[in-house]
C-alpha positions as CSV (number, residue, x, y, z in Angstrom):
1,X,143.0,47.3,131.8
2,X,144.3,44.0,133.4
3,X,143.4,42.3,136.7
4,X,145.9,40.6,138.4
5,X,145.7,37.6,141.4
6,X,148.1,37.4,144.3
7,X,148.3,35.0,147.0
8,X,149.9,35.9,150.0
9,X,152.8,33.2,151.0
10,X,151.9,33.6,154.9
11,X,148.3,32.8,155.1
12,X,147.6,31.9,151.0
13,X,144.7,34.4,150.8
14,X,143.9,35.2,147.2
15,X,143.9,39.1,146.4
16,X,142.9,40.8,143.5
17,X,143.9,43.7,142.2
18,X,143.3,46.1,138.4
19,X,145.2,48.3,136.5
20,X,143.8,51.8,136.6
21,X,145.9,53.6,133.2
22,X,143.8,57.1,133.4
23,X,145.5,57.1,136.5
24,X,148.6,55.5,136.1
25,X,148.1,53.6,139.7
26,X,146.1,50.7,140.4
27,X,143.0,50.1,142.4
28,X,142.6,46.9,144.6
29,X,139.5,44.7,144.1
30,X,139.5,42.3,147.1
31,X,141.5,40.8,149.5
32,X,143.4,43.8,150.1
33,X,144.2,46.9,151.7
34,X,146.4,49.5,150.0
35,X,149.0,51.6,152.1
36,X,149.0,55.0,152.4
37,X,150.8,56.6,149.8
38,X,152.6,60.0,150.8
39,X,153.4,61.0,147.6
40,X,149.8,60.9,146.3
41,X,148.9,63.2,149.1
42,X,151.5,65.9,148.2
43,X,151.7,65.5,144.7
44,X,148.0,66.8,144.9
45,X,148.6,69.5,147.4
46,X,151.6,70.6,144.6
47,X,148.6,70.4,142.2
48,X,145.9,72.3,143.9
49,X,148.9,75.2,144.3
50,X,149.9,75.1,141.0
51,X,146.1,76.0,139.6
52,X,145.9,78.3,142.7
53,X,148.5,80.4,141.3
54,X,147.8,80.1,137.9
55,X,144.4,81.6,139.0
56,X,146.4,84.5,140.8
57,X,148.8,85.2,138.5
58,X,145.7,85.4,135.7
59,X,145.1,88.8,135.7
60,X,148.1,90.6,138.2
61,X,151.9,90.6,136.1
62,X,153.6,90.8,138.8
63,X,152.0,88.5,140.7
64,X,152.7,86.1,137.6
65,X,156.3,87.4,137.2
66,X,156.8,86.3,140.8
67,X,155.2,82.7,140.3
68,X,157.6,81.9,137.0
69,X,160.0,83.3,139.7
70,X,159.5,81.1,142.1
71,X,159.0,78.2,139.9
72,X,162.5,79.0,138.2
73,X,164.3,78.6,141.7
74,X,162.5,75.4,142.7
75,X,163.1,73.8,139.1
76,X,166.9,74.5,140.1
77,X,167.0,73.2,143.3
78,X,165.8,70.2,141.8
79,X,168.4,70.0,139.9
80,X,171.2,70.8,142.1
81,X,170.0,68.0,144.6
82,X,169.7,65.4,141.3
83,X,173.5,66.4,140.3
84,X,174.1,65.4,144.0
85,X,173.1,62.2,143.6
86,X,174.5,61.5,140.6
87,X,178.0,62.6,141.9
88,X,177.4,60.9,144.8
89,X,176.4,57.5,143.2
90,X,179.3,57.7,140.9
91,X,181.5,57.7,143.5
92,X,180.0,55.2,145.5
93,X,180.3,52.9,141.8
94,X,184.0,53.4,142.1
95,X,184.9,51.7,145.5
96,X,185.6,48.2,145.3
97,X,184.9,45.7,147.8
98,X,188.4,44.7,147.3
99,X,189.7,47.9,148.0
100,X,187.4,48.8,150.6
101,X,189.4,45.6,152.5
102,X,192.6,47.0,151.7
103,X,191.7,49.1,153.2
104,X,190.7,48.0,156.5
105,X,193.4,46.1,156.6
106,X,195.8,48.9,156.3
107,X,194.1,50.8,158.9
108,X,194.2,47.9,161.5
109,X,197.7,47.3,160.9
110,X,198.4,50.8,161.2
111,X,197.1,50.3,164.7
């Protein structure tokens, strides 16, 4: 665990905050608020259905069949969106700015 001191460049208040590893988060000591963190909120509500299921799917097949189902198809989404963005940023790695000039300059001499 490590504690680590800020100070704020606007006003030069000191604030403190510690390293929480269980966690994998920290936790603010003083001179601090933390933010509200969306992903916390839903990666617990992805938790709490997760362990509901599990629960479910404990004694009814089908009902478990249909979970590993459903799990299956989000798993692929996943995917599908993450070879997406990879696609996408490889594209965008290609342009140049040079050639993203030439290219307004053709365009406006075009006109």
């Amino acid at each position: 665990m490590r504690r680590f001191y800020f100070k704020c460049t606007n006003c030069f208040a000191e604030m403190t905050t510690k390293t929480d590893p269980q966690n994998k988060n920290y936790v603010v000591e003083s001179g601090a608020t933390r933010n509200f963190e969306p992903w916390r909120a839903e990666d617990e509500e992805v938790e709490r259905e997760r362990n509901r299921r599990k629960s479910q799917g404990m004694g009814d097949a089908m009902k478990s069949l249909e979970n590993r189902t459903l799990d299956s198809k989000r798993e692929i989404d996943i995917l599908a969106a993450l070879d997406e963005m990879k696609s996408r940023k490889s594209r965008h790695a290609t342009v140049s700015v040079d050639s993203m000039l030439d290219a307004l300059r053709r365009t406006a001499a075009e006109k």
